[in-house]
C-alpha positions in Angstrom: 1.7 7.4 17.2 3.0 8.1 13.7 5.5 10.9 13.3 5.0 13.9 10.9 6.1 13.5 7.5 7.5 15.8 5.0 4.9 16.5 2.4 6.8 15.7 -0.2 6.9 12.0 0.8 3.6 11.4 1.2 1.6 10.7 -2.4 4.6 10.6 -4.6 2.9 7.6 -6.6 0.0 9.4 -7.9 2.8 12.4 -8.6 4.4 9.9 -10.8 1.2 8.3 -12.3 -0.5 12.1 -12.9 2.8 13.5 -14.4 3.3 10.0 -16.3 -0.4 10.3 -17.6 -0.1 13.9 -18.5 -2.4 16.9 -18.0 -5.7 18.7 -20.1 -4.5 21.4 -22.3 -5.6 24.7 -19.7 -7.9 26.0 -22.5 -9.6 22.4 -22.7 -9.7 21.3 -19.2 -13.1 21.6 -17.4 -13.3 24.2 -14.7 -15.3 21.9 -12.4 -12.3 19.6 -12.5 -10.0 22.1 -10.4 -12.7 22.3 -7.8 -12.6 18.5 -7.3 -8.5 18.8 -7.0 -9.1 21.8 -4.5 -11.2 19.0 -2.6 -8.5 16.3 -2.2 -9.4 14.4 -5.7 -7.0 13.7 -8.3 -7.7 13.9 -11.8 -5.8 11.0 -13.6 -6.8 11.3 -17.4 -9.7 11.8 -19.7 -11.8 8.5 -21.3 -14.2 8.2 -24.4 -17.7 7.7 -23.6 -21.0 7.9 -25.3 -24.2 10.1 -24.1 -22.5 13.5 -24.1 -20.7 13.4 -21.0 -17.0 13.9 -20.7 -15.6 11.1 -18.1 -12.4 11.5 -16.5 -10.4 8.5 -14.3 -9.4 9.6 -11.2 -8.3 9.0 -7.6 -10.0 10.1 -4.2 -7.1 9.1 -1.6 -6.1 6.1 -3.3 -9.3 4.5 -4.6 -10.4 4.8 -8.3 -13.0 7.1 -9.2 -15.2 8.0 -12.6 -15.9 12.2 -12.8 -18.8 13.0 -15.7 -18.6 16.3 -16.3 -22.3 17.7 -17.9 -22.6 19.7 -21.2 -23.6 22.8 -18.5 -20.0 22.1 -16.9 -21.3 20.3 -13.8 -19.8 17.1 -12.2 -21.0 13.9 -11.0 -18.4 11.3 -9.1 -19.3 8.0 -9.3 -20.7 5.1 -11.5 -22.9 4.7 -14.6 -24.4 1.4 -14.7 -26.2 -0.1 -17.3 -29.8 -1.1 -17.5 -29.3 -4.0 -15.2 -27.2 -2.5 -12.5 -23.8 -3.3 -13.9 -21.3 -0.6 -14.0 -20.0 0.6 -17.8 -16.5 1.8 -16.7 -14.6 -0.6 -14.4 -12.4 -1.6 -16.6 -11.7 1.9 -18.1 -10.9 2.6 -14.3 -8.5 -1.0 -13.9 -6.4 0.3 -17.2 -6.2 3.9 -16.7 -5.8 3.8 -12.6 -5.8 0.7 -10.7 -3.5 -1.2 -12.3 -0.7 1.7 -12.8 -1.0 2.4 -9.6 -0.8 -1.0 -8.9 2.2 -2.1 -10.5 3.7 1.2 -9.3 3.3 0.5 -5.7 4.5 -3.4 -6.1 7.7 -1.7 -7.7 8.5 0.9 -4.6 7.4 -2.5 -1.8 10.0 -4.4 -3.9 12.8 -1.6 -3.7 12.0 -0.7 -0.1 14.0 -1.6 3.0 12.1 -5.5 4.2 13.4 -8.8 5.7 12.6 -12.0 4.5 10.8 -14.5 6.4 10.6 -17.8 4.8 12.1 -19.2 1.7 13.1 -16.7 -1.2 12.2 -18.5 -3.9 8.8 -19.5 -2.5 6.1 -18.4 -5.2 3.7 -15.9 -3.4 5.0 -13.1 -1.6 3.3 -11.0 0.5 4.5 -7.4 2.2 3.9 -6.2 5.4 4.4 -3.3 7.3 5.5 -4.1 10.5 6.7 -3.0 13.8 8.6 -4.9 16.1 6.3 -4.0 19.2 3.2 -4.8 17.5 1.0 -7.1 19.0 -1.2 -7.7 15.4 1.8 -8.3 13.1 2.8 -11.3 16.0 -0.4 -12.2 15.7 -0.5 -12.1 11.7 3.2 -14.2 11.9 2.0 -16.5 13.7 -1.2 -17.1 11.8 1.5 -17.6 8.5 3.6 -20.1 9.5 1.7 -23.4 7.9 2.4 -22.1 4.8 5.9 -19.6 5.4 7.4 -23.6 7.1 5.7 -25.3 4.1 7.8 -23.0 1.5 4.6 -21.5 0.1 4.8 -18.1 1.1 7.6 -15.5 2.0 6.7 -12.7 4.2 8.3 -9.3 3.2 8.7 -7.5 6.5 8.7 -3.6 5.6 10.1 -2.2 9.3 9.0 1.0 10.5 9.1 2.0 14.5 5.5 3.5 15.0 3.9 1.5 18.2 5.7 2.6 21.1 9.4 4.4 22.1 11.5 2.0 21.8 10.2 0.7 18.2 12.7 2.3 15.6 15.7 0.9 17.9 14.5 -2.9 18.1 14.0 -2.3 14.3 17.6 -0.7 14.2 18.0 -4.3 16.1 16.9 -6.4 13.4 17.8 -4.1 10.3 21.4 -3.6 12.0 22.0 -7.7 12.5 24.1 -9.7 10.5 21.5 -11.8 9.7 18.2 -9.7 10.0 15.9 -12.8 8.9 17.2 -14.5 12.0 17.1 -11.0 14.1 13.5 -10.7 13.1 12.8 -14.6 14.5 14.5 -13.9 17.2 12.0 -11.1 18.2 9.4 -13.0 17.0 9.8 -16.2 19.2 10.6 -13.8 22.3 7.6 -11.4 21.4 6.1 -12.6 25.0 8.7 -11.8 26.9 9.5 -8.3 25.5 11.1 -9.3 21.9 14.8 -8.3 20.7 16.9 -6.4 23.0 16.8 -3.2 21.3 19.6 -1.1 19.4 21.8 1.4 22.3 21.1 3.7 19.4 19.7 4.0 15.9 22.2 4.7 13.2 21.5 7.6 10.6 21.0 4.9 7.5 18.6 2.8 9.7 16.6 5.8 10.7 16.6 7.2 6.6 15.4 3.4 5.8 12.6 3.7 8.7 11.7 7.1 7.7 11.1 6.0 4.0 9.6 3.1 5.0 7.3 4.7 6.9 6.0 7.3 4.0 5.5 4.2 1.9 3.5 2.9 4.4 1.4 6.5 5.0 1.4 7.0 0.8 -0.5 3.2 0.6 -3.5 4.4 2.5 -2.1 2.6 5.6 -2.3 4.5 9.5 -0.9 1.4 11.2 0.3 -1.9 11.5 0.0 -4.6 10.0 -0.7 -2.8 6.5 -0.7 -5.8 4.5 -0.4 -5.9 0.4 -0.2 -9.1 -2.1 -1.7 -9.4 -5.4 -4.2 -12.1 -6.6 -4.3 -14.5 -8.8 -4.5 -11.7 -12.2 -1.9 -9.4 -10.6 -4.3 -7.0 -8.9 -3.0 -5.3 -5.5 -4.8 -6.8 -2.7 -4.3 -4.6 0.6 -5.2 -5.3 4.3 -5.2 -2.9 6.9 -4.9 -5.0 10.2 -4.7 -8.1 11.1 -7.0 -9.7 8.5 -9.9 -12.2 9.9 -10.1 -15.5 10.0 -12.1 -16.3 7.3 -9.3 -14.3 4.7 -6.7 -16.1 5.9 -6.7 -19.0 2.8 -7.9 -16.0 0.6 -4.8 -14.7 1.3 -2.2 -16.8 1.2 -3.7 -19.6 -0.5 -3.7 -23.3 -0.6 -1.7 -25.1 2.7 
């Protein structure tokens, strides 16, 4: 089970993206638009359309979302599509939204607590939350090696101690070791018969590290492990939430 957070750690990307983006002068700013907020939705930042509609980017948990707001003051959330089905503002929703958010959450994965696994200077790199116990993130390790062993891929580890009691000191265990990519093996090729012999205890900075590590994790959208984020082939965030299937696999990590 995952352990309360304080509230302040949890969205503090969209903080930064809304504060970076700016707010509607009060006198200016629909009033429909604070309902929405009151409902969980995040108003980003107003865009230019034609047909007398205001439209506004914005986020609903952390998927992009298009608000029109009516001449009468009414909202509608969704998409305007064209005459044949396409939507009009995707890409409106990419600049002003995804791809912010994108790059921001790619920033905080690269500045957060993780152990390598594989080569560092292999080309794709993919993050994952994990927890030492987890029987899914053995599972995804196991389903990476071919390309981890071929130097294709590094695996980011992001540890957090979530599955069961003993979880944040087997992650102490592998954050604490002198060489964590090896501690992290180690559990990995021992997974069957119980893993690493956990920490007697869990230092202060380990348990700081886990605890941030963990509100990235809950801030991403992700409620358990593996939570899983790369980016394709034009930059865009890719995210998993469990143990991806089969058939994603080479979608994911690419060419063997």
């Amino acid at each position: 089970m995952i352990r309360s957070l304080a509230p302040r750690r949890i969205g503090f990307a969209l903080a930064a993206l809304l504060a970076a983006a700016g707010t509607q002068a009060a006198q200016d700013r629909p009033a429909v638009l604070k309902a929405l907020e009151a409902r969980g939705l995040r108003v980003v930042q107003e865009f230019k359309i034609d047909g007398g509609l205001r439209a506004f980017a914005g986020v609903a948990g952390d998927q992009p979302v298009a608000i029109y707001v009516t001449p009468d003051g009414n909202a509608i959330v969704g998409a305007r599509l064209d005459a044949q089905g396409k939507p009009l503002d995707d890409a409106k929703l990419e600049a002003l939204v995804s791809k912010p958010m994108g790059d921001q959450a790619w920033a905080q994965l690269e500045k957060s607590t993780w152990v390598l696994d594989g080569k560092k200077d292999a080309p794709r790199i993919i993050y994952t939350f994990s927890d030492a116990n987890c029987p899914y993130c053995h599972k995804f390790w196991e389903a990476a090696r071919p390309w981890v062993d071929a130097g294709k891929v590094q695996l980011r580890h992001v540890m957090v101690g979530v599955i069961r009691q003993d979880s944040p000191a087997k992650a102490a265990a592998i954050l604490g070791a002198a060489d964590s990519s090896a501690a992290l093996l180690e559990n990995e090729h021992k997974f069957n018969q119980g893993g690493i012999t956990p920490a007697k205890s869990v230092p202060d900075g380990i348990a700081r590290k886990l605890d941030d590590n963990q509100a990235l994790m809950v801030s991403l959208g992700f409620r358990g492990t593996p939570g899983i984020v790369a980016r394709d082939e034009t930059g865009a965030l890719k995210k998993y939430n469990g143990l991806p299937q089969a058939g994603e696999l080479d979608k994911l990590f690419g060419p063997r």
